[in-house]
Structures are given as C-alpha cells and as structure tokens.
mmCIF file of the C-alpha atoms, coordinates in Angstrom:
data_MODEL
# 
_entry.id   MODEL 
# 
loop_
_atom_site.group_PDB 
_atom_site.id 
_atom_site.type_symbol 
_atom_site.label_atom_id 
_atom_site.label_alt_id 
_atom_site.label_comp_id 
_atom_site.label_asym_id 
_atom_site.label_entity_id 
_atom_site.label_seq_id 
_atom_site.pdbx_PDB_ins_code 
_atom_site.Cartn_x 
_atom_site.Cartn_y 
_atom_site.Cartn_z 
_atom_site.occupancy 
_atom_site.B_iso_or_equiv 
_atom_site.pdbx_formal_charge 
_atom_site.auth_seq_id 
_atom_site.auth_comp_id 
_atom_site.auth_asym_id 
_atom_site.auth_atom_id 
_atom_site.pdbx_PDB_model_num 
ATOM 1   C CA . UNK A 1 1   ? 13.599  1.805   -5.325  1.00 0.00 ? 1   UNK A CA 1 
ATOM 2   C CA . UNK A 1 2   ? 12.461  5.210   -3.688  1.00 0.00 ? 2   UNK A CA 1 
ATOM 3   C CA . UNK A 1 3   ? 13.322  4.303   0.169   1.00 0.00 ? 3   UNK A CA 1 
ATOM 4   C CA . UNK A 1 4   ? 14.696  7.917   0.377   1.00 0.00 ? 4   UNK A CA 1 
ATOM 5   C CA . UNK A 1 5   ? 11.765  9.434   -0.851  1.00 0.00 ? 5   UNK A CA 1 
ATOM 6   C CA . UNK A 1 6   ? 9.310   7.604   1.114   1.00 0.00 ? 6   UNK A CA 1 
ATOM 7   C CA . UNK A 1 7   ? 11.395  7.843   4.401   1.00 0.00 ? 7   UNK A CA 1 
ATOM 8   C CA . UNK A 1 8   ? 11.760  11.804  3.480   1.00 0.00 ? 8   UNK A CA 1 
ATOM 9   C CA . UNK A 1 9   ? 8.053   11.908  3.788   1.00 0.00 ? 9   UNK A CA 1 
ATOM 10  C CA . UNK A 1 10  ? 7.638   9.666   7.040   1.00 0.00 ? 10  UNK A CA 1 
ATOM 11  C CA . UNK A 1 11  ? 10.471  11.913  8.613   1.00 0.00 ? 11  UNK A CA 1 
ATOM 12  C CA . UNK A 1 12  ? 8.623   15.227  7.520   1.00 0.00 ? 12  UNK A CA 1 
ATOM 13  C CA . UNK A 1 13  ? 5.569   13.853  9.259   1.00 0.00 ? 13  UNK A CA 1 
ATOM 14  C CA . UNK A 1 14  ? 7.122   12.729  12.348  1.00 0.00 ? 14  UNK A CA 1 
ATOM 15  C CA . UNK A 1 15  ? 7.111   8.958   11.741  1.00 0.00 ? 15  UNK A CA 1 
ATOM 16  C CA . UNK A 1 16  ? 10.418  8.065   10.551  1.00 0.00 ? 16  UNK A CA 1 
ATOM 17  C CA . UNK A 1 17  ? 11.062  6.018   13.736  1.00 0.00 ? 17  UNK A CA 1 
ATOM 18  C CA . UNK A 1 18  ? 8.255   3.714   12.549  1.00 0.00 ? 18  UNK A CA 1 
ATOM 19  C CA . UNK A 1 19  ? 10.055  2.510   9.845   1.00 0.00 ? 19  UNK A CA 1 
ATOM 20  C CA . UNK A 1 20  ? 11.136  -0.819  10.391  1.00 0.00 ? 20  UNK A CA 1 
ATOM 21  C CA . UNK A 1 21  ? 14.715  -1.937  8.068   1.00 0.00 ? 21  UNK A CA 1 
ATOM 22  C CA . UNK A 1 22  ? 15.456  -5.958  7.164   1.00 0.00 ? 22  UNK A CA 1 
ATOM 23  C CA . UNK A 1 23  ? 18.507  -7.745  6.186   1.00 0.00 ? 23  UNK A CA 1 
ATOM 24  C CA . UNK A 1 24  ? 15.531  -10.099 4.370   1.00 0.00 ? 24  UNK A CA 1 
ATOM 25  C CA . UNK A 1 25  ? 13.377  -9.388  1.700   1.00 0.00 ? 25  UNK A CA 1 
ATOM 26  C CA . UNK A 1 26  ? 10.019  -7.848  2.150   1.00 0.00 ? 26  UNK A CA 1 
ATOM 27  C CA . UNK A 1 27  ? 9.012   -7.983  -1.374  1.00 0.00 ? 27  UNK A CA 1 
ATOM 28  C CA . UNK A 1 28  ? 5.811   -10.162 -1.000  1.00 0.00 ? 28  UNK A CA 1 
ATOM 29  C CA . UNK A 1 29  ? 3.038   -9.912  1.675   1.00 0.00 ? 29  UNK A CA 1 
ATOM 30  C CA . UNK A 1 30  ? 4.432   -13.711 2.455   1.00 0.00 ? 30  UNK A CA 1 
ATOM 31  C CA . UNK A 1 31  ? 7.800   -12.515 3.079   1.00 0.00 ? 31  UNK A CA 1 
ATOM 32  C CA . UNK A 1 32  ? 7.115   -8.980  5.246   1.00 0.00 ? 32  UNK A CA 1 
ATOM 33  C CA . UNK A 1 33  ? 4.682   -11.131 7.706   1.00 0.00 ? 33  UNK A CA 1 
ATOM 34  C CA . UNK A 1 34  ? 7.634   -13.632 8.368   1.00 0.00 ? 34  UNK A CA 1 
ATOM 35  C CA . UNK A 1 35  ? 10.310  -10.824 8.890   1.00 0.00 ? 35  UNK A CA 1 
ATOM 36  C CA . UNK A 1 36  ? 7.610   -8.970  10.996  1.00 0.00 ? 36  UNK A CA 1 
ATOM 37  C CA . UNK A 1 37  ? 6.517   -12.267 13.035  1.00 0.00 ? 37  UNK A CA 1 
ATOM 38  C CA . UNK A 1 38  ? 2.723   -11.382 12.212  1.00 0.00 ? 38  UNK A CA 1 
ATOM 39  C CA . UNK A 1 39  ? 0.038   -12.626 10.140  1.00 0.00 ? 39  UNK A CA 1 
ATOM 40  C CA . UNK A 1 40  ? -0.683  -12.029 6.138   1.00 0.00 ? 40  UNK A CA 1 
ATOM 41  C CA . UNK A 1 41  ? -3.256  -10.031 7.020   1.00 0.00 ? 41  UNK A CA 1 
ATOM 42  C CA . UNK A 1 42  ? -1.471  -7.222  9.270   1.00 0.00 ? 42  UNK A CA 1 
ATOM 43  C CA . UNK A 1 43  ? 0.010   -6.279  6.032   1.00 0.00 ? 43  UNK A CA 1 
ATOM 44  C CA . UNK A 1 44  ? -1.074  -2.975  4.583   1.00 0.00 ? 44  UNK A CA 1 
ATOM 45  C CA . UNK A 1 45  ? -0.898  -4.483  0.902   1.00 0.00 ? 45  UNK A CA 1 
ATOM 46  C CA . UNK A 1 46  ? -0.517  -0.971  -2.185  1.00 0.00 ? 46  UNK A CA 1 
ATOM 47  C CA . UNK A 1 47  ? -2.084  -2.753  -4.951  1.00 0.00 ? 47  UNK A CA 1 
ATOM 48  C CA . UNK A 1 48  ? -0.952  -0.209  -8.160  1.00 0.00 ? 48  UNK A CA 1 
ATOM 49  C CA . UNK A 1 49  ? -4.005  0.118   -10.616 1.00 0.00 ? 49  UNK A CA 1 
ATOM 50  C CA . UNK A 1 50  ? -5.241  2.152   -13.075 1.00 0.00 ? 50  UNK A CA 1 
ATOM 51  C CA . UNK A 1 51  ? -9.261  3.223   -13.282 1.00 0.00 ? 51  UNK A CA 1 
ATOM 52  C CA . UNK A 1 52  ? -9.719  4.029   -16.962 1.00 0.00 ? 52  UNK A CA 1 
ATOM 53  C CA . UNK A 1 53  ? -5.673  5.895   -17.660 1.00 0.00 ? 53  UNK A CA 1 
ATOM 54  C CA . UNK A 1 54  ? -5.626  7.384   -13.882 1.00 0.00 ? 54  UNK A CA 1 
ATOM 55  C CA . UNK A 1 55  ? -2.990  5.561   -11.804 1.00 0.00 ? 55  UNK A CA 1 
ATOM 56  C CA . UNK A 1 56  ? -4.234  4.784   -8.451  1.00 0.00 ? 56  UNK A CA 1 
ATOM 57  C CA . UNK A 1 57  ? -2.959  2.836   -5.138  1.00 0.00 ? 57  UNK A CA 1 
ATOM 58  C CA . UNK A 1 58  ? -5.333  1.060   -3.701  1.00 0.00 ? 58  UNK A CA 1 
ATOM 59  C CA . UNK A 1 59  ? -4.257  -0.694  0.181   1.00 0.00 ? 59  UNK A CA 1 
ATOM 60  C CA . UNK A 1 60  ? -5.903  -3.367  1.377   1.00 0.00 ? 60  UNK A CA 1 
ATOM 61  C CA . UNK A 1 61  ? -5.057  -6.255  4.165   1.00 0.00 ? 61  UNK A CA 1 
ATOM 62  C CA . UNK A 1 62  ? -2.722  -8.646  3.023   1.00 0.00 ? 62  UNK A CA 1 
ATOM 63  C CA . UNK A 1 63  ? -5.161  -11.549 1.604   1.00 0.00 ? 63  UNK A CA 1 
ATOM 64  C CA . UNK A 1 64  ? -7.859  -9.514  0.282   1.00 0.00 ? 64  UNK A CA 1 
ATOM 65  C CA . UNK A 1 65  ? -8.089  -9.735  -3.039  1.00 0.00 ? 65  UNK A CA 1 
ATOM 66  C CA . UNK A 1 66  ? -10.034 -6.846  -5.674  1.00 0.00 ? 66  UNK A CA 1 
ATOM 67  C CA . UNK A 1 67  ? -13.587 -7.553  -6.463  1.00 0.00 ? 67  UNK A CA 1 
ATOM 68  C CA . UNK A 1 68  ? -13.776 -6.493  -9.937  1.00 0.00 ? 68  UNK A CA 1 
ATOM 69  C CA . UNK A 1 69  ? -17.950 -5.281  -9.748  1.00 0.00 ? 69  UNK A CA 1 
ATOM 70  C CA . UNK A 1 70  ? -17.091 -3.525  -6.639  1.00 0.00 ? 70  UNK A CA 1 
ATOM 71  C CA . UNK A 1 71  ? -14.393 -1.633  -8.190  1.00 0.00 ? 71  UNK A CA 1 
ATOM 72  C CA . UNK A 1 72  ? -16.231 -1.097  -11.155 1.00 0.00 ? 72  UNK A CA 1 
ATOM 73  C CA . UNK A 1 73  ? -19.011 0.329   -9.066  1.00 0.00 ? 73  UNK A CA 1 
ATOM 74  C CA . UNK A 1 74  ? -16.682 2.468   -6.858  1.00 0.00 ? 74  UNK A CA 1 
ATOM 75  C CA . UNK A 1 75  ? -14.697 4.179   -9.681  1.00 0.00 ? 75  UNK A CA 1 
ATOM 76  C CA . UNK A 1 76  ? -17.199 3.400   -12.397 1.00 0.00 ? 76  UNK A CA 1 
ATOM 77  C CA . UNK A 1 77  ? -13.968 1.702   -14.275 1.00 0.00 ? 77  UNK A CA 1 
ATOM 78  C CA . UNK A 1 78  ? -12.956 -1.537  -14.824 1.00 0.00 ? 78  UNK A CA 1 
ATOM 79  C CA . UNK A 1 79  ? -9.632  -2.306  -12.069 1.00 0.00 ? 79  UNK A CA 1 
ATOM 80  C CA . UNK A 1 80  ? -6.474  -3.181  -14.400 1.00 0.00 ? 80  UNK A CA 1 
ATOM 81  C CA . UNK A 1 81  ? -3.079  -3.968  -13.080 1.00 0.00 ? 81  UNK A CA 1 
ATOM 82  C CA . UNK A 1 82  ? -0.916  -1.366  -13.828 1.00 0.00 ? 82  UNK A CA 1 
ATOM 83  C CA . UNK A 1 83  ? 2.307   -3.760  -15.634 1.00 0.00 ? 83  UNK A CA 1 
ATOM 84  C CA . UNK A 1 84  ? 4.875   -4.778  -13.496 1.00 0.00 ? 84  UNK A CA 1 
ATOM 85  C CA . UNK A 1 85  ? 7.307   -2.807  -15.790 1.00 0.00 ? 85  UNK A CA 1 
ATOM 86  C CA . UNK A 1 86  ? 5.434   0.822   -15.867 1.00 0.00 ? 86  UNK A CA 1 
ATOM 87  C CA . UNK A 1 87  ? 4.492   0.969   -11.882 1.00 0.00 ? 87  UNK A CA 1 
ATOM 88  C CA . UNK A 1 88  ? 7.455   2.643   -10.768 1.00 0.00 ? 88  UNK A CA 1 
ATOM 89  C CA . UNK A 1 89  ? 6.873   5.438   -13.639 1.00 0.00 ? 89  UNK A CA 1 
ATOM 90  C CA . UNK A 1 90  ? 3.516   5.530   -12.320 1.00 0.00 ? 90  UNK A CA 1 
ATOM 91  C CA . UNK A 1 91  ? 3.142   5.170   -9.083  1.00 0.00 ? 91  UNK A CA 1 
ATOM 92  C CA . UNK A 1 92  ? 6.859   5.984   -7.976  1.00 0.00 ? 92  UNK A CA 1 
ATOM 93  C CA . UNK A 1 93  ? 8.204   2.914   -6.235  1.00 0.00 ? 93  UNK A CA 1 
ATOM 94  C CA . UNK A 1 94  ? 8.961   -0.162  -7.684  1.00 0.00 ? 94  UNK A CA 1 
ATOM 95  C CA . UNK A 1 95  ? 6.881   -3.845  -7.463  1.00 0.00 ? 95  UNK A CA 1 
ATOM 96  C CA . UNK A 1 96  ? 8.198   -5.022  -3.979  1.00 0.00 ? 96  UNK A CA 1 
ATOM 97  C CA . UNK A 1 97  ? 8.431   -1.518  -2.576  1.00 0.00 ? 97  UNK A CA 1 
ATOM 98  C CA . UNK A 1 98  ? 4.907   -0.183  -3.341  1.00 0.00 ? 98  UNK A CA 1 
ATOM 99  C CA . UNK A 1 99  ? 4.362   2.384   -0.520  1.00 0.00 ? 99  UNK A CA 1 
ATOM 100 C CA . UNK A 1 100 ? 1.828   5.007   -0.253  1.00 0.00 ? 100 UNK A CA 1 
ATOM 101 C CA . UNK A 1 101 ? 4.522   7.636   0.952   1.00 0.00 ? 101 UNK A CA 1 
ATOM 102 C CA . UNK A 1 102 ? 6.662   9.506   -1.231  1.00 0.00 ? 102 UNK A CA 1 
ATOM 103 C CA . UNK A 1 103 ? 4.694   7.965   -4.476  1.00 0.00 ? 103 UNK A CA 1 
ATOM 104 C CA . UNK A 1 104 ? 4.213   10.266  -7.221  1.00 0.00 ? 104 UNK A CA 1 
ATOM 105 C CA . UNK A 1 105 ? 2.026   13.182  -6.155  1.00 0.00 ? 105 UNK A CA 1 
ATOM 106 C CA . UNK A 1 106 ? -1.154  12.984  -8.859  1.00 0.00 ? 106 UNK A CA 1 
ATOM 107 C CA . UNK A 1 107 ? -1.472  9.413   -7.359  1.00 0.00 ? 107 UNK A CA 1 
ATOM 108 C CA . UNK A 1 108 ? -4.993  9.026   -5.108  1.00 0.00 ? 108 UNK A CA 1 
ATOM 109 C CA . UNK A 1 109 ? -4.510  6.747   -2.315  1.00 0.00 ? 109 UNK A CA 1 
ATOM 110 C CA . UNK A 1 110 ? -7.617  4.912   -1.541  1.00 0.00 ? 110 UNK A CA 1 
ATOM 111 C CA . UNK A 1 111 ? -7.701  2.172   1.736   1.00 0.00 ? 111 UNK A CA 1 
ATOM 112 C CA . UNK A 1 112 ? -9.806  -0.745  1.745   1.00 0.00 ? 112 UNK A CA 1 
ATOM 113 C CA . UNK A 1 113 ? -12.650 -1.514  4.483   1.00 0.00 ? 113 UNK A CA 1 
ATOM 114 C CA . UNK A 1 114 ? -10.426 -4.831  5.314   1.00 0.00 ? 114 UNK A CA 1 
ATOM 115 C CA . UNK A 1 115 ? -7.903  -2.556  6.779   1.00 0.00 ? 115 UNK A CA 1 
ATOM 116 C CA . UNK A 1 116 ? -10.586 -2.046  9.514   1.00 0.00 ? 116 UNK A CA 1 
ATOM 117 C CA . UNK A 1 117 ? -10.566 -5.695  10.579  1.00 0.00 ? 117 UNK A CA 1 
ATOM 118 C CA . UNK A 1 118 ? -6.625  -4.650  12.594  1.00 0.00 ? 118 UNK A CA 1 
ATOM 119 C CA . UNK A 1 119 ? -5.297  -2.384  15.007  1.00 0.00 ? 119 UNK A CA 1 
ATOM 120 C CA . UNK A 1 120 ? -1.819  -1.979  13.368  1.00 0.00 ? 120 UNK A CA 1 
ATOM 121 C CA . UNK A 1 121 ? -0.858  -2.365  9.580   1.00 0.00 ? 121 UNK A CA 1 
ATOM 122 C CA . UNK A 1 122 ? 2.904   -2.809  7.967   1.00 0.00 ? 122 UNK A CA 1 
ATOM 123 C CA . UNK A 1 123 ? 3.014   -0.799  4.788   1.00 0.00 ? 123 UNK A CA 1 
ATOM 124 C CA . UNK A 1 124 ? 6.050   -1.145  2.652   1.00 0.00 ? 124 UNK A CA 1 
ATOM 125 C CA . UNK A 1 125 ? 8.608   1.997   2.992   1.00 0.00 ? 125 UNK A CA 1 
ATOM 126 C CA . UNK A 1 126 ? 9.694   2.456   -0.846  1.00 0.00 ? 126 UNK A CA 1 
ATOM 127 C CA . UNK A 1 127 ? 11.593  -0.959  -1.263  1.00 0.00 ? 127 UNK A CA 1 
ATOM 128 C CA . UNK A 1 128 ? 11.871  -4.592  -0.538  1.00 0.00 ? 128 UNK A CA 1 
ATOM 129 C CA . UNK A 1 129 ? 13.177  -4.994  2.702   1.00 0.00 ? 129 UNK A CA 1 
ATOM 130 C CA . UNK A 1 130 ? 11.631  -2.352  5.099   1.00 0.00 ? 130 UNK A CA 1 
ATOM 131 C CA . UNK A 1 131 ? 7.772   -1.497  6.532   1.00 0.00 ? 131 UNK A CA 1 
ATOM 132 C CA . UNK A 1 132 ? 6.509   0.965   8.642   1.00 0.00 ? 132 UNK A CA 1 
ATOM 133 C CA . UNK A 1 133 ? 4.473   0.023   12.103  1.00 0.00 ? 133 UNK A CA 1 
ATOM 134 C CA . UNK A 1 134 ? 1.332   2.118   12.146  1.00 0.00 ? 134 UNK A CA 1 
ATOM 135 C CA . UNK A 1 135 ? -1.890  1.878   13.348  1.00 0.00 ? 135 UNK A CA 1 
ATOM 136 C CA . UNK A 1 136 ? -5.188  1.567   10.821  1.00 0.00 ? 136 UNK A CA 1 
ATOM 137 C CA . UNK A 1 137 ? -6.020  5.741   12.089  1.00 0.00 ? 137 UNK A CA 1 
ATOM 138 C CA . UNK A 1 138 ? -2.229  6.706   11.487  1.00 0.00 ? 138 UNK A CA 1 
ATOM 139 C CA . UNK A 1 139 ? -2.109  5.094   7.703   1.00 0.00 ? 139 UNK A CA 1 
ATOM 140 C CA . UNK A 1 140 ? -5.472  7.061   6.880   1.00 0.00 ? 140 UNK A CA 1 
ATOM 141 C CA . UNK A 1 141 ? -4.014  10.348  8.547   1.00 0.00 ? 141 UNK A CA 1 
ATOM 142 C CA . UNK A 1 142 ? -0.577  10.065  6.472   1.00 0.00 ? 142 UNK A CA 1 
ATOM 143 C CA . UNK A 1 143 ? -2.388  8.808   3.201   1.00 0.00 ? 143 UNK A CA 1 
ATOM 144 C CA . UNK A 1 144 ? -4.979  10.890  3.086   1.00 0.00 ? 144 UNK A CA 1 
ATOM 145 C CA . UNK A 1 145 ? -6.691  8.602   1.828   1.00 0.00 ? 145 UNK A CA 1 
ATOM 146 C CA . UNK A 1 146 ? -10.745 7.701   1.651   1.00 0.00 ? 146 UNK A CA 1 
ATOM 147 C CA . UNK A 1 147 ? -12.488 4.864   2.421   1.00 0.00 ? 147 UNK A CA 1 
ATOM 148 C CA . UNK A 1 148 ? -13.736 2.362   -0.275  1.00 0.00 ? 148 UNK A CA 1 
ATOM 149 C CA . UNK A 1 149 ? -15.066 -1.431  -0.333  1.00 0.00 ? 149 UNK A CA 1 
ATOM 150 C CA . UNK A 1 150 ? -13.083 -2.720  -3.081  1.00 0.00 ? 150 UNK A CA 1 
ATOM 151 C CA . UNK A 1 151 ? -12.454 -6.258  -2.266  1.00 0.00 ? 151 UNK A CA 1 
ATOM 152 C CA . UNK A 1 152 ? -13.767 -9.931  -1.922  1.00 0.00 ? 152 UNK A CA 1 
ATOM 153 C CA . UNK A 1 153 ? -15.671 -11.017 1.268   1.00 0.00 ? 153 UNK A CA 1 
ATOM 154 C CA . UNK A 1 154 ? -17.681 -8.789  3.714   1.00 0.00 ? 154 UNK A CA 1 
# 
C-alpha cells in the first residue's frame, strides 16, 4: 500500500497531523466509520474508475452509490470499475487504501455533491487502517478537485 506516499503529500501540505493510524482495519467504508465512531456517510469514499481508458477517482459520501446516466452525462463515458487487480497500477494505492493523496499524478480527482451534505469527511491515507480528519473545504483544497453530481439521490 502507498501510506508513505500519501502521508509524504499530507506532510508537504501541512496536514500530516490529520492523519488518523488504527490497530483495525479500515478497508471498507463499514469498517473506517466503526474505528472512527461516526456514521457511513462521514466517509470520504475514492471510488477508482475509468471514463472511456482515463483512470479517474471519483469521492463521494460513504453510501452514495454512482448513477450510471449521470456519469455518462458528466464525462460523456460510460463509469466502469477499474478491476480490483489493476487499481493500484492505476490509481496508485491499493483497494482498501484508495486515497486521493499521493495517487498517481495523471489521475483527475473529481468530489461528489454528497460530500456537501457534512462538515468533516475521513478519506483513506494510502492503506487499510488509517484516514485523515478534514473538513468538506480542506479535501477540495488538497484534491484539487471539481465538483460533479455523479451519484444516486438528490
């Protein structure tokens, strides 16, 4: 997993004390919510897809799920999964770990309107058992990222 590289890049930006380290496994929305104490929701979720060939993280709140039309719409591609065995070599971290810092650098971030339903988010730090404690306007700042309306429900 690329902890290193993602805590390199929190460090570098001034956030490394964010980052929060568990004995337990963080490797599922499900699991980081219990080890944080907070709802499925507060999680900042890096779903790894690709629009046409282009590999692309897209975060959203912990329960939202893609809405394929909407992402169709959006990237004018149809959303596939990137397979559970290429999304390190793609992204940069590996399933469990997905975080949008220290990923591979041709890889667009892109956050999800239901991040705007919390104050603070818990995206994953490059493995399975840490997060980092930001607010919704710190994750866009340190992403980079733009807005999109990818997913199910309002």
């Amino acid at each position: 997993m690329s902890y290193p590289k993602a805590k390199a890049f929190l460090a570098q930006m001034g956030f490394a004390d964010r980052i929060i380290v568990f004995e337990t496994s963080t490797a599922t929305v499900a699991l980081a919510a219990a080890a944080l104490g907070v709802e499925d929701a507060c999680i900042a979720k890096s779903v790894a897809l690709f629009a046409d060939k282009t590999p692309i993280l897209v975060l959203t709140d912990g329960v939202a799920r893609i809405d394929n039309r909407k992402f169709k719409e959006t990237f004018h591609a149809k959303a596939k999964m990137i397979p559970f065995d290429e999304v390190e070599a793609n992204i940069g971290h590996a399933p469990g770990g997905v975080s949008p810092f220290g990923r591979n650098a041709s890889v667009p971030v892109y956050l999800d309107e239901s991040l705007k339903r919390h104050v603070r988010v818990y995206p994953a730090a490059g493995d399975d058992h840490t997060a980092v404690d930001l607010s919704v306007a710190e994750l866009a700042a340190l992403t980079g990222g733009g807005w999109v309306d990818v997913t199910k429900g309002d």
